[in-house]
N, C-alpha and C positions, 0 to 999 in steps of 0.2 A: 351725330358722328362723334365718335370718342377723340376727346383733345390727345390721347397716348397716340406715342408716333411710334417707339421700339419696345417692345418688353419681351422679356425672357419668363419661360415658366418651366421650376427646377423642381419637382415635385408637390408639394403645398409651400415653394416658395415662388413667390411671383416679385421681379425688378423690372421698374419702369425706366422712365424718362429718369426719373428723380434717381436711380440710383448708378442709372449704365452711363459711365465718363463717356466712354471712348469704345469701339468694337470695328472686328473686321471681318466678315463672312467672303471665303475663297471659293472659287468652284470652276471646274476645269473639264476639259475632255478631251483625250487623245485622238487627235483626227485620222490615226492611220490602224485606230484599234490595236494598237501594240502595248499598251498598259490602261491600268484602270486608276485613274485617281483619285483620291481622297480632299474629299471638300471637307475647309474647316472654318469653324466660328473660334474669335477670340474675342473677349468682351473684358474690361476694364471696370469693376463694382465699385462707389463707393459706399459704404452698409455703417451704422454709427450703432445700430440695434446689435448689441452681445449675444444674446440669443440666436439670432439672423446667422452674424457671423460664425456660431458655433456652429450650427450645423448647416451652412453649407463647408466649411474645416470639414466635417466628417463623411465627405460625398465617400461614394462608390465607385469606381471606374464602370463605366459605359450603362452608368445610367442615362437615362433620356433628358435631355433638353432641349423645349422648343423654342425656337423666334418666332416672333409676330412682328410686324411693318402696319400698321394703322389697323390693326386686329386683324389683318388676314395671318395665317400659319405663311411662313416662308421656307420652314425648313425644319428638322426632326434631325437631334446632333444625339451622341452619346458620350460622355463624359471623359476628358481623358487624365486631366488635371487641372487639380485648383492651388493657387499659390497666394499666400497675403504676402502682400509688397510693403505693407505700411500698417497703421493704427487700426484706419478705416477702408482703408484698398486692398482689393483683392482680384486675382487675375483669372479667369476660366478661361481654360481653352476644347474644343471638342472637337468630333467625328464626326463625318455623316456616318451611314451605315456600310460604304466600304470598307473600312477600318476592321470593323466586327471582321471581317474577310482574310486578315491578314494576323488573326491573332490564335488563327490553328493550321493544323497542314491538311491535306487533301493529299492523299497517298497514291494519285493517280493508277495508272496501267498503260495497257495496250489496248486500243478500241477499232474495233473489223466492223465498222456501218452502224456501231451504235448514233442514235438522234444528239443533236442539240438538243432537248427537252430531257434528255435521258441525263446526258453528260452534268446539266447545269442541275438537275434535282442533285444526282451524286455530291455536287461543289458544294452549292448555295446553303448557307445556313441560316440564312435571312429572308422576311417574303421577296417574291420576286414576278415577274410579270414577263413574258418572252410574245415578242410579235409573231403573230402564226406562220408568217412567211420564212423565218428562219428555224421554229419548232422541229421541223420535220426536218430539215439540212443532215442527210449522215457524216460522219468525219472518221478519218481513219489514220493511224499513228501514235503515238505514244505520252504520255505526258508523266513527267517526274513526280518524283517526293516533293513537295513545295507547298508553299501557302494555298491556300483556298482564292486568294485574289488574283495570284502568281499564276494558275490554273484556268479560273476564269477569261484571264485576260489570252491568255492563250488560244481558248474557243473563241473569244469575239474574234483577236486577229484575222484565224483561220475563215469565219464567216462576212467576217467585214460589218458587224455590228459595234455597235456603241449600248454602254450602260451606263445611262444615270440613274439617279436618287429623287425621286418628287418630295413634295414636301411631308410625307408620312412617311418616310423613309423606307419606301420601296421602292427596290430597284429595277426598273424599266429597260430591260434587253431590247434595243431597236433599231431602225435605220435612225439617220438623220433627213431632215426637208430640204432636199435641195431647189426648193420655192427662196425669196427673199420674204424673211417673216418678221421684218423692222428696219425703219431709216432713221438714221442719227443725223439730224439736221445742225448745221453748221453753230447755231445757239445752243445746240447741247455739248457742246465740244470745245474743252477749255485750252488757253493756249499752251504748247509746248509740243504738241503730239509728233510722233517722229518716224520715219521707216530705215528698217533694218534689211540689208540686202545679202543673202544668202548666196551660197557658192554654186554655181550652177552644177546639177546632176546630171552627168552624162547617161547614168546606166544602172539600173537596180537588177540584182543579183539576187534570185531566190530558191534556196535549198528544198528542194521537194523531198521526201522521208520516206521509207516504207520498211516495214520492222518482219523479215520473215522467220519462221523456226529453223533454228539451226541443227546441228547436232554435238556442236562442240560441249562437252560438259564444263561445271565449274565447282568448286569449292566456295559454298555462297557463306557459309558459317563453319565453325568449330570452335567446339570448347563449352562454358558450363553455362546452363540457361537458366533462369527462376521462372516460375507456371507464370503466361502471358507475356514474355519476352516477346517485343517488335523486334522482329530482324530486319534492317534496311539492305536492301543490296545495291552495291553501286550503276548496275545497269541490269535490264529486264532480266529477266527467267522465267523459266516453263520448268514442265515436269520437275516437282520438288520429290526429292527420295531426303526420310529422315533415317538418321539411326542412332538411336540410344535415348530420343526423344521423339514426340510425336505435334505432327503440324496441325495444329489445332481450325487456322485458317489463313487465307493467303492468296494475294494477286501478284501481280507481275512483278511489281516493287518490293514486295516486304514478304512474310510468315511469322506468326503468332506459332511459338513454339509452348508448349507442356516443360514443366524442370526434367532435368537431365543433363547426361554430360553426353557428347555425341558429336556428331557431323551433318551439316544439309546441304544437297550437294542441286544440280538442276542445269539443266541446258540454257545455254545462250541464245538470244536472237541476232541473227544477222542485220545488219544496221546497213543499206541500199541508199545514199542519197542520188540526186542530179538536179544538175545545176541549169535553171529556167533564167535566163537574160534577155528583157527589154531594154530598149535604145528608147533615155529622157531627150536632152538637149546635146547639141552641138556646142564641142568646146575644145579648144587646142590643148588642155589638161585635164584628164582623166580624174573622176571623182564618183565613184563607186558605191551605193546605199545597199550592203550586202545583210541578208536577213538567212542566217544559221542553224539559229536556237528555237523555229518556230515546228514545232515536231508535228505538229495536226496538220502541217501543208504536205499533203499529198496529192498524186495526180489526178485527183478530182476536182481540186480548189486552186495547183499551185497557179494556174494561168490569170484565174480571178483576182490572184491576192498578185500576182505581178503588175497584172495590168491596173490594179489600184493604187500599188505604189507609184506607178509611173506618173499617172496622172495628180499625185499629191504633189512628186518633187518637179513638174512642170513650172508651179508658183515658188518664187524667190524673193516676194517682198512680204514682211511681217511690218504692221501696224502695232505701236505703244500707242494709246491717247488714253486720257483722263477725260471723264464725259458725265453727265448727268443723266443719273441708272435710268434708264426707261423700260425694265420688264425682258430686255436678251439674255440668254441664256448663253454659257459653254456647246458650241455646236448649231448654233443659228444662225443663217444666213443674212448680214445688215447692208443696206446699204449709206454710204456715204461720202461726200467730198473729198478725194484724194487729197493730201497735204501740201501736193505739188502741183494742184491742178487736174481737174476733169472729175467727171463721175464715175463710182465706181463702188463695188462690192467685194465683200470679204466673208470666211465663213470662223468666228470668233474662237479661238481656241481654252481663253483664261478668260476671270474676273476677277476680281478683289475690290468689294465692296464696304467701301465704310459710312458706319451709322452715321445719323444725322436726322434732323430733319426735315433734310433733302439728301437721299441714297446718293453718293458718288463713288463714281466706279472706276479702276484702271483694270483696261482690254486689253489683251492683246489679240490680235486676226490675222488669219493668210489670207496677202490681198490678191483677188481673182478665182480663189480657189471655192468649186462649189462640190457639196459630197456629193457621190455617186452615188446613181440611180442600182440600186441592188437587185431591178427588171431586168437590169442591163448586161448585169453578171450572167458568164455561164460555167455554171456549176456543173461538174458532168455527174449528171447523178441519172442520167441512164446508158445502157449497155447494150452491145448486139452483137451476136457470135456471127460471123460467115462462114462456112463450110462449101466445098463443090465450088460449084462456078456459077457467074451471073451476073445480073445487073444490079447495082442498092439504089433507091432511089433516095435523095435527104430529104427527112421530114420537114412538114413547116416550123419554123419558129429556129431553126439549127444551123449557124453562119460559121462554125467552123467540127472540124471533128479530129478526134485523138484516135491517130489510128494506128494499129499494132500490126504487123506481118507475120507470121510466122510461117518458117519453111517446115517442109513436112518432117519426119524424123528418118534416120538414117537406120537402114535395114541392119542387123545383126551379123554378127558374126555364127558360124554354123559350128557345136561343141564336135569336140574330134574323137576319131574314132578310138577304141581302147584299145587294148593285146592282148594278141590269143595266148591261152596257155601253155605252155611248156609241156611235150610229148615225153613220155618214156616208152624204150622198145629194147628188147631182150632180142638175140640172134645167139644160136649156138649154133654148130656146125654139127653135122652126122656125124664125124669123126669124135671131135668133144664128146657127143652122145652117148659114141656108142662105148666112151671110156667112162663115160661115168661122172656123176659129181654135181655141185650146188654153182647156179649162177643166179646174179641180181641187175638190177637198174633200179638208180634214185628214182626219188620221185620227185617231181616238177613243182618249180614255181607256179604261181599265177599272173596272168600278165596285169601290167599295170590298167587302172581306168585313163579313160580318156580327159583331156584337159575342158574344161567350160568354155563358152564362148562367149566370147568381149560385146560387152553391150552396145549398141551403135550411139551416135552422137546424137546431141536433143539439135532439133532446128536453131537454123539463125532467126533469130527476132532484129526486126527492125520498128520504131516508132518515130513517127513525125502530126506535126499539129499543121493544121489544112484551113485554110479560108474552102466554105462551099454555101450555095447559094439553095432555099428551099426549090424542092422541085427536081434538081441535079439529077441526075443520074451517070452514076462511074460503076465502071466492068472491074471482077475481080474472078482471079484464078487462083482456086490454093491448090498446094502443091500435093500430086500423088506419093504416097507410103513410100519410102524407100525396103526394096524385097532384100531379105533378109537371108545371108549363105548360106546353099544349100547341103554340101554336104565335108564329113571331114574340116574342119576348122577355114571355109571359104569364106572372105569380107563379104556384107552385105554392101548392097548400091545405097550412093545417097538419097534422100529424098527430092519430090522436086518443088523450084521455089514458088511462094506463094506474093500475086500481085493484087494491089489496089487502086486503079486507075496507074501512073507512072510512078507509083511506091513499089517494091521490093523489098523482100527478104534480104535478098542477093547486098541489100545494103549495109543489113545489120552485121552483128555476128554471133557465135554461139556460147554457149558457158557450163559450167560447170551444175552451176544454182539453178540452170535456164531462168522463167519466164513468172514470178510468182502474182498471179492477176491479185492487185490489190484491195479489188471487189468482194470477189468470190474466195480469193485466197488458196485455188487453184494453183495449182503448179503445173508447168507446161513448160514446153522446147526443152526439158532437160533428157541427159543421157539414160536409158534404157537400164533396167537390171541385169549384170551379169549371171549366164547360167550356173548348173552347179556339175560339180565334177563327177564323175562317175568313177564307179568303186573299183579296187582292184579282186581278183579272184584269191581264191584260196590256193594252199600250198597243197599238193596232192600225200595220200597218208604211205609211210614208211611199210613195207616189207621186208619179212625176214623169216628164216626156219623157223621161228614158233608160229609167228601171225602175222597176221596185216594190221596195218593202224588204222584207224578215219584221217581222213584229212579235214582239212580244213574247212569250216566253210567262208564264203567270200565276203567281203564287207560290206557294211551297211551305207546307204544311202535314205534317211530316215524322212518319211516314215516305211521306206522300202526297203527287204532283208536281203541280205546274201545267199545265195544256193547253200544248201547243206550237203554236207559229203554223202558220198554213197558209203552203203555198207560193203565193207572189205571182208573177204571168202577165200576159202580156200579148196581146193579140187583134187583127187587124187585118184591112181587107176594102177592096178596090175595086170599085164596081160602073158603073165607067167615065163615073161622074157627077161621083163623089169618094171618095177614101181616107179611110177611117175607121179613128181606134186609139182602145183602150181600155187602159188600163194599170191593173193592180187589187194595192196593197198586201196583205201579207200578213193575214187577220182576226186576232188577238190569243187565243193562248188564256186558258182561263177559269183563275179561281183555285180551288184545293185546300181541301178540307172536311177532316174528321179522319177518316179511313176511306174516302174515296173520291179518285179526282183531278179533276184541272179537264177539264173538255173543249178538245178542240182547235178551231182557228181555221180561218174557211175560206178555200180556196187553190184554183189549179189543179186538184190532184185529190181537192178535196170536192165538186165542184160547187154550192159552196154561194159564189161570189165571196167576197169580203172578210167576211165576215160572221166578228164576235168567238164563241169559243167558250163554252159556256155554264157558271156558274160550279156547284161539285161541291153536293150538299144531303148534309151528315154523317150517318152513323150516329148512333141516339140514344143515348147512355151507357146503361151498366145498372143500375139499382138497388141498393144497399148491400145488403147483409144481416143487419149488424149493427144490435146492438138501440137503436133512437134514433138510426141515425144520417140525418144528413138527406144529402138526394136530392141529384143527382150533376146539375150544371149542363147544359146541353143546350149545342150547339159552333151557333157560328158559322156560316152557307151559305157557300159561294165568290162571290165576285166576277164579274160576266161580264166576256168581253175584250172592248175595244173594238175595236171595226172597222177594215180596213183605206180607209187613204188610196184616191181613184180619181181618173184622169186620163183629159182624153176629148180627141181634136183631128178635126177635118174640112175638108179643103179646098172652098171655098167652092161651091158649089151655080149652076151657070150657067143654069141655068135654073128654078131654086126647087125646091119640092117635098119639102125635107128634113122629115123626120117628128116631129125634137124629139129631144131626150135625157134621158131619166129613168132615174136608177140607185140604188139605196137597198142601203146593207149594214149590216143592223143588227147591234145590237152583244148578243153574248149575253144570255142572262136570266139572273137571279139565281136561286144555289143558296138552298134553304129553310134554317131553323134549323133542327135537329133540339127533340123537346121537353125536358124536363128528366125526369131522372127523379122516379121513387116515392121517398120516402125510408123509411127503414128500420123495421121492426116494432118495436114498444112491447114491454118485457118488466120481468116483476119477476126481484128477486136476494135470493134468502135466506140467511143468513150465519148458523150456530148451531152448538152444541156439543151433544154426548150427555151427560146427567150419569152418572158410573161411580154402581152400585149398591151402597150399602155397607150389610154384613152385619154386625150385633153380634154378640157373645163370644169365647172366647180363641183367639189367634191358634195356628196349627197350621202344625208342618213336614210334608212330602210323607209321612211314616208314619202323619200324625192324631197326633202327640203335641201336648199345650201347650208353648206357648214360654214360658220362663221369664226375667224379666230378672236384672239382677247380684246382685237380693239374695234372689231363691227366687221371687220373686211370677211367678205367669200375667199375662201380658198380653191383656189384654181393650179391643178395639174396640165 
């Protein structure tokens, strides 16, 4: 066995015993997975060799340095800085391979179900190793411009993982044992040790996040860019529009712009929190562990990661002792002599251990606290839509469930009728006639289109989180369509509400944004699309002694036209008493509905004289299908045309006799509304996890042997 008890190896330099004074190796682990710590080595040289000294002077940052402990490797550091203190003293201090993590950004996004496995390849710029049980975990919500460590730590949180460093310096995404895996017996435990008592936690407070598209635009840049400009923007975006420069590449957070001078502009995301509070301890003073900033907590995880803080800040005693290292680790569970009396366990938080001969170590532990079983977590990473009516029964392994109501959608409003067109009508008298002479009538507006009809409202959502036992069986009613007005601008009915065992709709309420499923990313319970308005007709064509005009034709509702005017004519007869003329404007076509056109106007060859055409009655919208959403406006009738102008002359009547003149050219009729639609079926949304089944006694490799840990013992779950 080698008499060396500590050496360092810095490349082709190797210090031993002989030349390491003094060192301290740190190493930590955040027991609530809310940061990722960086273990460090400090070590104390003294080197009398010039050469030696020169080049370690001339290190690298983050190159590698290893320790070794009686020749086994303890750890894989990367270099951060060397300083000489003296002739022959010099100081190194180093990194594990966390470090490496916080010395670039990670430009996050928005993530809809991408994996843990996914997320950590994107971070991780170091090898890395992920337990398969967290691998597959989706996560959904946003994460900043920040370090690559900053980032990380924010997936563990949201998973309830812990990352350490082994001694090759890879980093080990995993649970923690909550087994006892070392006792620190009272000879290893030097005197002074002491407990520190914490403020009792009455209540942790957790922001659950969901990031939907908005439509509010924004001004994300302006002004001059150089080719590869990173544009940061202060909060998400979508749809990037560039101008006068072009978007080379780009996620939620940033664009890589091309040179130019210009603008890049892009939609917002709407930013949804709520607030998930468990009750820790009883306490006549309020003292709140409120978590904000953790953007990955969505309703798929936030109950898990609540219910994990709870049981962290249940424990309010921390252990300092100075002890003789026996091989525990940041994150292992020891047992030992309370300082006040009794037996007891703790799950170790810190270390700081200095060289020697003999490794002594200052711990610190939360005492009583053991980690949690991550079997025991329920992650809802499955989904079930309810439609109709029935029984659900809960699957095995599912002790509670997240459950959503929604009411059905509220029927439509029915689009209103439009206006008929305006008549023109000419009346002479036989007396007038029979004196002779020229008469007229204007020619007619078009009546207005009709107004669109108001979309109905999305359902009320309601959600609550349920204790239920495998096996259960609860009755659920979603709610019928609400029908939709049916004519002329009538309110549609509401929909009706949708139950799940004694949940209700009836409890939630409705919105504007409704119901955006965080899963699917489906949008539901919102308000219905308003219809569209229907066109007005056309102005019917002018008459006069020389001619007639066309009129007009009726407006467009695109991609549907307006009636075109008829052809304007003119008539005339002798019957050697007197010449008679009749001159007839064009009638006006009608206006355009949304799926139909306007009718035409009459003319020459409608035989229909001046007469406006009649205005279009719209197809009625169809129905939503989504669950809550409300009914789809009904459109607008067209407008009828107004009629054409007419002009009548006769020369005077020598002997009387003339019969009179009556001409009437009415003006279109008015297209109908269509009604509004039905709006959308009532449904529930079940959001739950499967609990993994876990088996006691000693854990077994693929041949059935026991697994043994470092110091001979079977491991037993």
């Amino acid at each position: 066995m080698s008499a060396t008890v500590n050496k360092l190896v810095y490349g082709d330099l190797t210090f031993t015993d002989d030349e390491i004074q003094d060192g301290e190796v740190y190493d930590a682990v955040a027991l609530l997975s809310d940061a990722l710590e960086i273990g460090t080595i400090n070590v104390g040289l003294y080197i009398r060799d010039e050469e030696t000294g020169a080049a370690l002077t001339a290190f690298r940052r983050n190159e590698k340095l290893l320790y070794y402990y009686r020749d086994k490797l303890r750890g894989t550091y990367y270099i951060e800085s060397i300083q000489r203190t003296g002739k022959y003293t010099y100081e190194i201090s180093a990194n594990n391979a966390v470090a490496l993590l916080e010395q670039s950004n990670h430009l996050g996004g928005i993530y809809t179900g991408q994996t843990v496995d996914e997320l950590v390849a994107e971070i991780c710029t170091i090898p890395y190793i992920i337990q398969s049980k967290f691998a597959g975990i989706k996560l959904y919500g946003w994460l900043p411009v920040a370090t690559r460590r900053a980032n990380l730590a924010q997936v563990l949180f949201a998973i309830g993982a812990h990352a350490k460093t082994d001694q090759n310096g890879v980093l080990r995404i995993e649970s923690l044992w909550d087994g006892v895996s070392n006792s620190i017996p009272p000879d290893r435990i030097f005197w002074g040790d002491k407990v520190t008592y914490e403020s009792k936690v009455t209540e942790v407070s957790v922001l659950e996040h969901q990031y939907i598209k908005g439509t509010e635009e924004a001004t994300l840049f302006e002004g001059v860019a150089e080719e590869g400009d990173i544009i940061q923007f202060e909060e998400p975006a979508y749809d990037l529009v560039a101008s006068g420069f072009s978007v080379q590449s780009s996620g939620a957070n940033y664009a890589v712009l091309s040179a130019g001078t210009g603008t890049l502009t892009g939609k917002k995301y709407v930013h949804m929190t709520r607030d998930l509070r468990v009750p820790v301890l009883e306490d006549d003073v309020d003292n709140v562990i409120e978590v904000k900033e953790a953007t990955l907590v969505s309703l798929t995880n936030s109950a898990a990661v609540a219910q994990r803080l709870a049981g962290y800040y249940q424990y309010i005693e921390a252990l300092d002792h100075e002890v003789v290292y026996g091989g525990e680790r940041p994150g292992d569970v020891v047992a030992f002599e309370h300082p006040y009396g009794g037996e007891s366990k703790g799950c170790i938080k810190d270390t700081a251990i200095t060289m020697g001969g003999r490794l002594v170590a200052s711990e610190q532990a939360v005492i009583g606290y053991v980690p949690h079983k991550f079997e025991t977590e329920e992650v809802l990473d499955e989904r079930v839509v309810l439609t109709g009516s029935g029984d659900y029964t809960v699957p095995e392994g599912v002790y509670t469930l997240t459950v959503v109501c929604i009411q059905a959608g509220t029927g439509a409003q029915a689009g209103f009728d439009g206006e008929s067109g305006g008549s023109s009508q000419l009346i002479v008298t036989s007396k007038n006639q029979n004196a002779g002479g020229s008469w007229s009538d204007s020619p007619e507006d078009g009546g207005q289109g009709g107004d669109k009809g108001s979309p109905g409202a999305g359902g009320k959502v309601y959600r609550a989180t349920i204790d239920v036992a495998p096996g259960q069986v609860i009755h659920y009613e979603c709610g019928t369509p609400g029908v939709g007005g049916a004519t002329n601008g009538a309110v549609g009915a509401a929909g009706g509400e949708t139950t799940f065992g004694d949940l209700s709709s009836a409890q939630g309420a409705s919105s504007e944004i409704g119901y955006v499923d965080p899963v699917t990313e489906e949008e539901l319970a919102k308000p219905g699309t308003e219809g569209v308005n229907g066109a007005a007709g056309g102005r019917g064509g002018q008459a006069s002694s020389r001619r007639g005009e066309y009129g007009e034709s009726g407006e467009d509702v695109p991609p549907n036209t307006g009636g075109q005017s008829g052809t304007p004519y003119k008539w005339s007869y002798d019957n050697l008493r007197s010449e008679q003329v009749r001159i007839y404007g064009g009638g006006a076509g009608g206006g355009a509905a949304l799926g139909k056109n306007g009718g035409p106007g009459g003319g020459e060859t409608s035989g229909k004289g001046a007469k406006g055409g009649d205005g279009a009655s719209p197809d009625p919208p169809e129905a939503p299908n989504k669950i809550g959403t409300g009914g789809n406006g009904g459109h607008g009738g067209g407008g009828g045309g107004g009629a054409g102008g007419v002009f009548a002359s006769a020369e005077p009547f020598e002997f009387g006799g003339a019969a009179g003149i009556w001409i009437t050219n009415d003006g279109g009729s008015a297209g109908k509304g269509s009604r509004g639609s039905n709006g959308g079926p009532g449904g529930v949304i079940l959001y739950f996890g499967v609990r993994k089944k876990l088996v006691s006694g000693p854990i077994r490799d693929k041949s059935g042997r026991a697994l043994l840990d470092r110091l001979g013992r079977r491991l037993i779950v």
